[in-house]
C-alpha positions as a Markdown table, in Angstrom:
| # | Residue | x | y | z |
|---|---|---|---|---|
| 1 | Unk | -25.0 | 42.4 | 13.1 |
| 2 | Unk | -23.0 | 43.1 | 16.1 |
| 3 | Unk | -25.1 | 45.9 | 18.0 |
| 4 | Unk | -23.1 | 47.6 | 20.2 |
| 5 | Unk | -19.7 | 47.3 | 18.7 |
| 6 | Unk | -17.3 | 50.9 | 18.1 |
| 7 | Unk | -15.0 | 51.0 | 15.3 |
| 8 | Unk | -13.0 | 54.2 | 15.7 |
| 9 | Unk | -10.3 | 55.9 | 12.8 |
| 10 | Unk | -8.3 | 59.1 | 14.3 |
| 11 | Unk | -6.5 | 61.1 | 12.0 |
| 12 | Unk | -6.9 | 63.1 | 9.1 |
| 13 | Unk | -5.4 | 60.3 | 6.6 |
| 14 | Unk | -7.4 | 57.7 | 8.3 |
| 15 | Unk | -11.1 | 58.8 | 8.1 |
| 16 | Unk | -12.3 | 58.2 | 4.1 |
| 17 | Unk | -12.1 | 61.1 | 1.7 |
| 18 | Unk | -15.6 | 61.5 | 1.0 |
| 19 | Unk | -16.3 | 61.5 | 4.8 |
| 20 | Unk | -13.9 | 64.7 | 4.8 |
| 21 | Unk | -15.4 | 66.4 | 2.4 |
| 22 | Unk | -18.4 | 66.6 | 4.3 |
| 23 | Unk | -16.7 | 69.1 | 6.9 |
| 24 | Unk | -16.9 | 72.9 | 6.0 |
| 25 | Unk | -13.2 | 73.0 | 7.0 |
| 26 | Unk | -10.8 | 73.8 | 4.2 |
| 27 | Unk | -8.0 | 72.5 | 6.3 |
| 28 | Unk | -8.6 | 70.1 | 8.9 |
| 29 | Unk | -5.7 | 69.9 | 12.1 |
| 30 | Unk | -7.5 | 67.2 | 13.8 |
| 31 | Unk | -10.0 | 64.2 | 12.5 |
| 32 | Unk | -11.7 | 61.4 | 14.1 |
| 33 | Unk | -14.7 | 59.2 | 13.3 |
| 34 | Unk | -16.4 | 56.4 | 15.7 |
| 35 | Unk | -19.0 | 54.0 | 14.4 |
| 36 | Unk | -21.7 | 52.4 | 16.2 |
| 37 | Unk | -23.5 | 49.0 | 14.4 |
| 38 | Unk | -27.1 | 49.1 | 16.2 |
| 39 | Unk | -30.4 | 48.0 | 15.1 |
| 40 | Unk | -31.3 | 51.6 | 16.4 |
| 41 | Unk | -32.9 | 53.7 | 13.2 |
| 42 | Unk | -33.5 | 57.5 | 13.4 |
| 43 | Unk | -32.6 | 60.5 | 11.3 |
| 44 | Unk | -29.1 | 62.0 | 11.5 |
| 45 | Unk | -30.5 | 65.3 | 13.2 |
| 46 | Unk | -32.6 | 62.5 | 15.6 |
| 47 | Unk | -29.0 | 60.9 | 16.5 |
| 48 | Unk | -27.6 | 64.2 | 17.1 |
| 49 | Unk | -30.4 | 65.2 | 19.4 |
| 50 | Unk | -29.7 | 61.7 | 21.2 |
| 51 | Unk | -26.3 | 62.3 | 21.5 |
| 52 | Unk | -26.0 | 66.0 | 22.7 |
| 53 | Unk | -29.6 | 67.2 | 23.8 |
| 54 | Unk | -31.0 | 70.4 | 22.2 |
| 55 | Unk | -29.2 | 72.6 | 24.8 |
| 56 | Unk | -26.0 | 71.7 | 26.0 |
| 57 | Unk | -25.6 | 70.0 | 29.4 |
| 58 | Unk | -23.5 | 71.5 | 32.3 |
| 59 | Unk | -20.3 | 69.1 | 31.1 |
| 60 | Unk | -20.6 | 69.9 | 27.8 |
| 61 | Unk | -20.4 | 74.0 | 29.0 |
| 62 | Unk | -17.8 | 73.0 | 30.8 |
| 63 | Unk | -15.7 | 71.7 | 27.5 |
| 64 | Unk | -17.2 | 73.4 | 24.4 |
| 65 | Unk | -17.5 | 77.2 | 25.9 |
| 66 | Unk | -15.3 | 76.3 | 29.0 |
| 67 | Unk | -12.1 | 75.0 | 27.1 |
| 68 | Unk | -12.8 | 75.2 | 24.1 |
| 69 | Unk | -14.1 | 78.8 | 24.2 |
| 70 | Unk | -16.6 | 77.5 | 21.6 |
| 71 | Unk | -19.5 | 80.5 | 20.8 |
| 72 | Unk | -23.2 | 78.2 | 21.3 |
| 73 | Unk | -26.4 | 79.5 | 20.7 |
| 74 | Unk | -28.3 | 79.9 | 24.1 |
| 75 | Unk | -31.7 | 77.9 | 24.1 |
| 76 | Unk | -33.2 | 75.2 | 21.9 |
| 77 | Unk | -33.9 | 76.0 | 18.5 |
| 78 | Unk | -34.4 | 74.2 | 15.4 |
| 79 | Unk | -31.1 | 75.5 | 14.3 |
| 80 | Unk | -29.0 | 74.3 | 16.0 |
| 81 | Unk | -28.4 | 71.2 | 18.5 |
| 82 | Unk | -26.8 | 72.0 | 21.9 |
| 83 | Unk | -26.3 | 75.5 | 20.8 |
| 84 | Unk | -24.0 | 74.0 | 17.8 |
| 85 | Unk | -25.4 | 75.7 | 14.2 |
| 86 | Unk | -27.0 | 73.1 | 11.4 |
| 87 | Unk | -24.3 | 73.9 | 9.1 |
| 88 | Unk | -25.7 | 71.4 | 6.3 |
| 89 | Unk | -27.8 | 68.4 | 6.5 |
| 90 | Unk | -27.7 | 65.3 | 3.3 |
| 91 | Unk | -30.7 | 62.4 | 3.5 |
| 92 | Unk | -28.0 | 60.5 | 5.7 |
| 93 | Unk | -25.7 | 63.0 | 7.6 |
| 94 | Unk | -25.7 | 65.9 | 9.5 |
| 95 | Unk | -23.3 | 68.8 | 10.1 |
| 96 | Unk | -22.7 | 70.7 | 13.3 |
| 97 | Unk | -20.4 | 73.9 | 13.6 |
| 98 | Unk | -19.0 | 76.1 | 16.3 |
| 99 | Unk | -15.9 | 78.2 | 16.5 |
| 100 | Unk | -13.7 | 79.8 | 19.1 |
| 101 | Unk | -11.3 | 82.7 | 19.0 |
| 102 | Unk | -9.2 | 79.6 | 18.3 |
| 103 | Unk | -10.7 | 76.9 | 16.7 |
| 104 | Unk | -13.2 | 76.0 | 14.8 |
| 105 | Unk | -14.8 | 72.7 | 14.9 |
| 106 | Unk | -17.5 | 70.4 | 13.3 |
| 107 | Unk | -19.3 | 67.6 | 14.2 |
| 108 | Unk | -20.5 | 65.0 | 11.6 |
| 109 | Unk | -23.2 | 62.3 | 12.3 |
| 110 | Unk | -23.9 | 59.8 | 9.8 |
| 111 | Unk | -26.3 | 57.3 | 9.7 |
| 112 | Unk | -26.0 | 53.9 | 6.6 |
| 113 | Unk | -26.7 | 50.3 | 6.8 |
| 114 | Unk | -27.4 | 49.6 | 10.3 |
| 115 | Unk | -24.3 | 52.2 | 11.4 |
| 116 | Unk | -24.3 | 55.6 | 12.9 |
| 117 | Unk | -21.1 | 57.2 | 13.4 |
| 118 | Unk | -19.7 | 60.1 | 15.1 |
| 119 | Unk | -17.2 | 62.2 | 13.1 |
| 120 | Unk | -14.9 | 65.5 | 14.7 |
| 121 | Unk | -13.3 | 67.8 | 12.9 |
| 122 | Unk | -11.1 | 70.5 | 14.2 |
| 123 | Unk | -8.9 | 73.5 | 12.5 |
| 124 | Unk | -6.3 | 75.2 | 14.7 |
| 125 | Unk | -7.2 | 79.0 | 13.9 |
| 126 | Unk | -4.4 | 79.8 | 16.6 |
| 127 | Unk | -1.5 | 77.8 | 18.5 |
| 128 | Unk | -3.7 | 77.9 | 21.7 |
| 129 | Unk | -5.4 | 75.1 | 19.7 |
| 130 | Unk | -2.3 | 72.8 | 19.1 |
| 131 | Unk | -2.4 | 72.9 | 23.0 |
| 132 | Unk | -5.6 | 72.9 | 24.1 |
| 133 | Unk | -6.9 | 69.9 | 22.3 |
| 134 | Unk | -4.4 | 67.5 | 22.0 |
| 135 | Unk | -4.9 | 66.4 | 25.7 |
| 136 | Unk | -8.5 | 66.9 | 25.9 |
| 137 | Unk | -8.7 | 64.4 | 22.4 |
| 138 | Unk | -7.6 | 61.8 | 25.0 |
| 139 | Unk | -10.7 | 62.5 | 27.2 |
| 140 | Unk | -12.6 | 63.0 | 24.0 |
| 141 | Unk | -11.9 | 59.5 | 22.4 |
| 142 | Unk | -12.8 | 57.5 | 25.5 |
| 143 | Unk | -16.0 | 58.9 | 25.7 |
| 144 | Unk | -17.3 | 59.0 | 22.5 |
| 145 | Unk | -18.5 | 55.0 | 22.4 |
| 146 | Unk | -20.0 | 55.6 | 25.3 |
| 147 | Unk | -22.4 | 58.4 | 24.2 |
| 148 | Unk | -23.3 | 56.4 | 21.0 |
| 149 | Unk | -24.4 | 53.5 | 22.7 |
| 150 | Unk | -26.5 | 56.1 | 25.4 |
| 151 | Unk | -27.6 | 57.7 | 22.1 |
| 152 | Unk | -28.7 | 54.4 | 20.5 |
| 153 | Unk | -30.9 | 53.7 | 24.2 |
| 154 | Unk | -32.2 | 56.7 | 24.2 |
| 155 | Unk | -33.7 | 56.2 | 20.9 |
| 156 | Unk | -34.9 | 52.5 | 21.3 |
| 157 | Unk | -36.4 | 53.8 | 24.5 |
| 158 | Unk | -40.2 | 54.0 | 24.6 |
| 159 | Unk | -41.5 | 58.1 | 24.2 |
């Protein structure tokens, strides 16, 4: 296995049908999915936690509320991860959801056969969103390998 390596799939015909289906969003404006092959093994909600922290960081308020407008829970909680709601949970995948006046969004981790990935989903509730996120997807996409392979050291690191 190649540890380390990101396969990525944008677009709402390009990331698998049962992946979608995993989304609460009826319709879905905006899709992406970014894989990580790692020898790294934790739960879904562990790889979440990795990922985003169980509060958000000051960045992260400065997209998802910021930005996005996104409504977070305040404070940890097992209810939530970085102030995103536990929509669902499966034995392999996780779902995260927050909305806007303007959006509403989910994140998707999923974790098979030596592969975690990072899945976004995004419907436009309002035109804002057609303009607010196309250029901030840009940003988005060029980070996201990044924060899987933190992810992946944060969980191989000692506790």
């Amino acid at each position: 296995m190649t540890v380390g390596f990101v396969d990525s799939a944008v677009g709402t015909h390009n990331i698998p049908g049962p992946v979608r289906a995993l989304s609460s969003l009826p319709d879905i404006d905006y899709a992406d999915q970014f894989t990580l092959s790692t020898d790294a093994d934790a739960t879904p909600e562990q790889w979440a936690r990795a990922m985003f922290g169980d509060v958000p960081s000051v960045a992260e308020l400065l997209i998802w509320r910021g930005l996005l407008g996104l409504r977070l829970s305040r404070g940890r909680s097992p209810a939530t991860v970085a102030g995103w709601q536990i929509g669902e949970r499966g034995e392999d995948w996780i779902r995260l959801e927050a909305a806007s006046w303007f959006l509403t969004g989910n994140l998707l981790v999923q974790t098979a056969d030596g592969r975690v990935s990072l899945g976004t989903f995004l419907r436009y509730d309002r035109h804002l969103g057609h303009g607010v996120w196309p250029p901030l997807s840009a940003i988005h996409r060029r980070l996201v390998p990044g924060l899987l392979r933190d992810a992946a050291a944060r969980i191989r690191a000692p506790r």
